[in-house]
N, C-alpha and C positions, 0 to 999 in steps of 0.2 A: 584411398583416404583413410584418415585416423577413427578410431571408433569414436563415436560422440558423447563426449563423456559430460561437457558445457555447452550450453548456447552464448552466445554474449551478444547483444541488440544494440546499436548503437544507432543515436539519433540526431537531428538537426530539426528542432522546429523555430518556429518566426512568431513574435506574437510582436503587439504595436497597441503603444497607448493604455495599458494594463497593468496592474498590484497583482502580481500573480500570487506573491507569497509575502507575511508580513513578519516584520520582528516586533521585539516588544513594544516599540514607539509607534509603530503604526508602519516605518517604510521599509522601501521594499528591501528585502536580502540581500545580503554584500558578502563578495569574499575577495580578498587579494590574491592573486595569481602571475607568476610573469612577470612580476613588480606592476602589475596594471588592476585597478578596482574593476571586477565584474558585477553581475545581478548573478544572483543563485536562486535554485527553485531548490528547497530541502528534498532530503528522500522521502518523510516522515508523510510531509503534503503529496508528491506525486504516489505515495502506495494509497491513503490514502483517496484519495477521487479515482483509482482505478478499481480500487476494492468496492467503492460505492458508487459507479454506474447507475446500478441499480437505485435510485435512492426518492421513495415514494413524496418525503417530506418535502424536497427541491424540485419537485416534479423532473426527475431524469429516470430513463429506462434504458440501457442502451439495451441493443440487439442483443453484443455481444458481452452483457453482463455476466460476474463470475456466477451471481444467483440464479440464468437461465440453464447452466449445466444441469444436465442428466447424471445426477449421483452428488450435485450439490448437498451441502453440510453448512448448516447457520452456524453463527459464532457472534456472540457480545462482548464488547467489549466496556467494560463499568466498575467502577467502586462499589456498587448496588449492587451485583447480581446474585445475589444471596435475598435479599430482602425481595426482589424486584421480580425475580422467578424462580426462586423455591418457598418463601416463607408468605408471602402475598397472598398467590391464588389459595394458600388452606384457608384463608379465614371466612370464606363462605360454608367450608364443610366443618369445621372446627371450632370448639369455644377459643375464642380471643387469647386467654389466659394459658392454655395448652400452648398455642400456637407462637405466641411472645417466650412461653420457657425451652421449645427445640432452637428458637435463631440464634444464641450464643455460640455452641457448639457447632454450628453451619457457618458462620463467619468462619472458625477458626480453622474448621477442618479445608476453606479456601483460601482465607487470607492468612493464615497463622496462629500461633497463638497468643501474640498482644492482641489481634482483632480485637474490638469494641461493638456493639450495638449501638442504634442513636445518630443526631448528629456528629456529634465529635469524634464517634469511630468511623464517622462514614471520611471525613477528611483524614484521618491517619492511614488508610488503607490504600493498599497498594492497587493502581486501574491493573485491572486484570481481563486477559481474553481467556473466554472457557467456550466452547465448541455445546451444541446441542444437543448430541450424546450424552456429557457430563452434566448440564442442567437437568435432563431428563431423568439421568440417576437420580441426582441428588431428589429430586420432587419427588421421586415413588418413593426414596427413605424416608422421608418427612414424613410424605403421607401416610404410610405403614406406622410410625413412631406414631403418630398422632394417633390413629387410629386405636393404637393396644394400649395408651393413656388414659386412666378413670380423672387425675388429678393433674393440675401444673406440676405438685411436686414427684408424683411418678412418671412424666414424663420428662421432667431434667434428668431423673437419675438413668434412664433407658436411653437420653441421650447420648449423658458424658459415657456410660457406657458403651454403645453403639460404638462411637469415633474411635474408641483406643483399637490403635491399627490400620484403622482406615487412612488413607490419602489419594491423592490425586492416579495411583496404578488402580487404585480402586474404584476408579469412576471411569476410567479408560480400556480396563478388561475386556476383554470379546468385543471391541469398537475398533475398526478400521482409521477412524478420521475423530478420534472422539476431541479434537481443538475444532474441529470444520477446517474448511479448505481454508480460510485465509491465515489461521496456524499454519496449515502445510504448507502453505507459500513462503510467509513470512515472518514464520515462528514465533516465540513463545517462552519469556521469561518470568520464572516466580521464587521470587527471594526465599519464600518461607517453605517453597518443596523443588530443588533442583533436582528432581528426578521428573519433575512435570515439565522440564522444560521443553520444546522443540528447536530443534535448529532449523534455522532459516535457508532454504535451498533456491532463494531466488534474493540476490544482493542488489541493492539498488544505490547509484552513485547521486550526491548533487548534482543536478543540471545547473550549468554555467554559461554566459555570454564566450563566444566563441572571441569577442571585440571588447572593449572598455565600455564602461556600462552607459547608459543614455537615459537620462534620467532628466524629468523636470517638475516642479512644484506647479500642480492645477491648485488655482482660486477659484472658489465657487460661489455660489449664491443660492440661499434656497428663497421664493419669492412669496407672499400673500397676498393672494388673490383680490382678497376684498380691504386690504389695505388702503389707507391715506388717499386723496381726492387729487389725483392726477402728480402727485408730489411722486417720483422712482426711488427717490432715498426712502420715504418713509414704506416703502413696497418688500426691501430688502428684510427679511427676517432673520436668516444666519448668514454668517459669512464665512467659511470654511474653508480650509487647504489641504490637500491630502497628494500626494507623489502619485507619476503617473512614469511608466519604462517602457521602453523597445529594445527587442531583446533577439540575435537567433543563438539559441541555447543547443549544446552540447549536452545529449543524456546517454547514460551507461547504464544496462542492464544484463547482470550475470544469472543463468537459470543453471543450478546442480543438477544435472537430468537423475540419476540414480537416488541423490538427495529427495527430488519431486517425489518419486516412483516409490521410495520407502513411504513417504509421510502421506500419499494413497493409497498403502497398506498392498502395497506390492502391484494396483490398478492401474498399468501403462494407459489401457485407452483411458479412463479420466485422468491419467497427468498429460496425457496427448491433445485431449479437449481442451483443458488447462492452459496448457502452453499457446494453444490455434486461437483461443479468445486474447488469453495475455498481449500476444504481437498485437492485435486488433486494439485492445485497450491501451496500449504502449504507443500506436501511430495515433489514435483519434481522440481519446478524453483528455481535454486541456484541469489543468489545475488554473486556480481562481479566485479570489475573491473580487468582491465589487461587480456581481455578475451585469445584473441592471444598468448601472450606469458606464461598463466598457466592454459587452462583449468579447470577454478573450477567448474564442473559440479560434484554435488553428489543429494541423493535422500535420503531421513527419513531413517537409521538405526534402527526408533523407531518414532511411532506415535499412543499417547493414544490418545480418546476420550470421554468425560464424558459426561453425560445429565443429568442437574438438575432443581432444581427449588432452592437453597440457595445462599447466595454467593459466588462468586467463588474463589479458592484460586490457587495458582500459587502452584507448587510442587518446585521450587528452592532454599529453606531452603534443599532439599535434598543434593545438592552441596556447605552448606555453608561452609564445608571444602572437603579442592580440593582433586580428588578422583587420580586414576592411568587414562593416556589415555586409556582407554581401555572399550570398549561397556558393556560386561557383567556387568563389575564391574560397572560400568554407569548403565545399565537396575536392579542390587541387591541393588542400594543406595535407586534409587528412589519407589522402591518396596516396600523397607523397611520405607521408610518415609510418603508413602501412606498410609499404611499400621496403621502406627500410628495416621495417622490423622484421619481414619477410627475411630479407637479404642476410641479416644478421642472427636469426634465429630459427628458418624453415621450419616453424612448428605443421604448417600445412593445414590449415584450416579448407573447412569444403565454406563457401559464401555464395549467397542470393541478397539482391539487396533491389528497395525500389528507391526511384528521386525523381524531383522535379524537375533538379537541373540541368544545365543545357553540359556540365561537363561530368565525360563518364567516370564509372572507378578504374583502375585496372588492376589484374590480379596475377596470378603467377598462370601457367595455361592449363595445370594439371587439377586446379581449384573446381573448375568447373561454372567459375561467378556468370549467372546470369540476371538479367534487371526484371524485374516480374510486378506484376500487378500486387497490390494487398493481399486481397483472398489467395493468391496461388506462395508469396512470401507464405504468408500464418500456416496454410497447410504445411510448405516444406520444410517451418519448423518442427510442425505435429510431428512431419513422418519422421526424424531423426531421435523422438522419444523412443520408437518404436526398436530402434538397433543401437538404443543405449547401453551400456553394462548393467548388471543389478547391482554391483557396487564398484 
């Protein structure tokens, strides 16, 4: 078999009765495909809720959140992060006035040099993700700045001075991970320092209805209680509509192994852990809104794994005309369309894959495809980080 240069995850989940993702009017995601309308789940939504698992405010923790890794690395993402955790916590130690003349200079040295202070530069500014290494810099230069300041006015002039030269290589120096892990996943773009940038070594495609989309308008009613004297009209207090879809969605997810393995700063076992959670978080955190009122939680119906060293290709020409909702028929398209690409281009992928359903894959016999539980998939992902390239 070929050395493992990519992983590529492909999926089949089921959800019913659920907004999993909304556009600007409120319903759900659409894309045209095949000449037939589908429901799409954006990439944007599924990286985010697998990046937040973890997430204290929704009350969710998964097991296999990316925050329980051994060698994890925090990372925000904000317009704020300048004010919010570097210029903030000094003003306990600091007069006010010191502390208001170093933020100009910190804006700029993260968001550029239009940054603004304030309202109105907080809307001009670019959302940016900066890892906790770089916030950390930045708050001990502050702090230092602050400190060797008698005056507001010699502390501007220590600052503009301080900055010249400084940028975002200077906040990432002797740091392995200084974006945190979810830069090294999913990288990292900044208009005003393209040498900050990261590249993203785990690609994620739109999820798409495998079928034409199934959509219906729910009417609702919110009710009071102690409303009206047996009158039901007068009980009715909103009356409301909002889209409700059933969906079994096609996902694609490409992992760079060498790409992971650099932006771990050379650390196969954590881009190996990495990778063992990802599968995990890729078969079982559903994306969502509307949690309370539709429980959209579902888990992979279907989740192949391939290891190669070629380019990788997406299996969704399998779907390019819309099949029946239904799994099997869903697990015999894409079997057959594998199948073909097999045929017509022997790249030779190694494949492990689990499913629900009642029909198997088939694969070529040198592959090795066997059907596996969860936990034994994510690890045989892990172990193909291991006999990755370094580049």
């Amino acid at each position: 078999m070929s050395t493992p240069r990519f992983l590529q995850i492909h999926t089949l989940h089921t959800y019913a009765a659920a907004l999993l993702n909304r556009d600007d009017t409120g319903q759900a995601k659409r894309l045209t495909y095949g000449g037939t309308s589908r429901t799409r789940i954006s990439s944007q939504c599924l990286k985010r809720h697998w990046r937040r698992a973890k997430d204290e405010q929704a009350g969710r923790d998964d097991p296999h959140a990316l925050q329980h890794l051994a060698g994890f690395v925090e990372s925000y993402r904000s317009r704020d992060l300048v004010l919010k955790k570097v210029i903030d916590p000094l003003r306990d130690r600091f007069s006010q006035e010191i502390v208001d003349a170093l933020e100009p200079e910190f804006q700029k040295i993260v968001y550029g040099e239009k940054a603004e202070t304030g309202k109105k530069g907080k809307k001009s500014r670019q959302t940016l993700l900066l890892g906790q290494p770089e916030l950390d810099w930045l708050a001990r230069e502050a702090a230092a700045l602050a400190a060797s300041a008698d005056s507001p006015e010699a502390a501007g002039k220590a600052v503009a001075e301080w900055r010249k030269g400084r940028n975002y290589k200077a906040m990432s120096e002797n740091c392995a991970l200084p974006g945190g892990i979810v830069a090294a996943l999913f990288g990292r773009m900044v208009t005003s320092d393209p040498d900050a940038n990261i590249d993203a070594p785990v690609h994620v495609a739109h999820a798409f209805t495998v079928h034409a989309e199934e959509a219906e308008a729910d009417y609702f009613t919110a009710v009071d209680d102690l409303a009206g004297d047996g009158d039901a009209d007068s009980m009715t207090d909103t009356i409301q509509e909002t889209e409700l879809t059933c969906g079994l969605f096609y996902g694609y997810v490409v992992i760079d192994l060498p790409g992971l393995i650099r932006n771990c700063g050379g650390d196969r076992d954590l881009a190996a852990r990495i990778v063992h959670n990802l599968v995990y978080l890729i078969a079982e955190v559903s994306p969502g809104a509307k949690l309370g009122s539709t429980a959209p939680y579902g888990r992979a119906d279907l989740m192949l794994v391939e290891a190669g060293d070629r380019q990788p290709r997406s299996l969704a020409a399998a779907y390019r005309t819309a099949v029946k909702h239904d799994l099997d028929r869903a697990v015999g398209a894409l079997d057959r369309h594998l199948a073909a690409l097999d045929g017509a281009y022997e790249t030779g992928e190694s494949r492990r894959y689990l499913s629900l359903a009642e029909t198997p894959l088939q694969s070529p016999p040198d592959s090795g495809l066997a059907r596996l539980p969860l936990g034994g998939l994510a690890q045989w992902a892990a172990d193909r980080v291991m006999d990755a390239p370094d580049e």
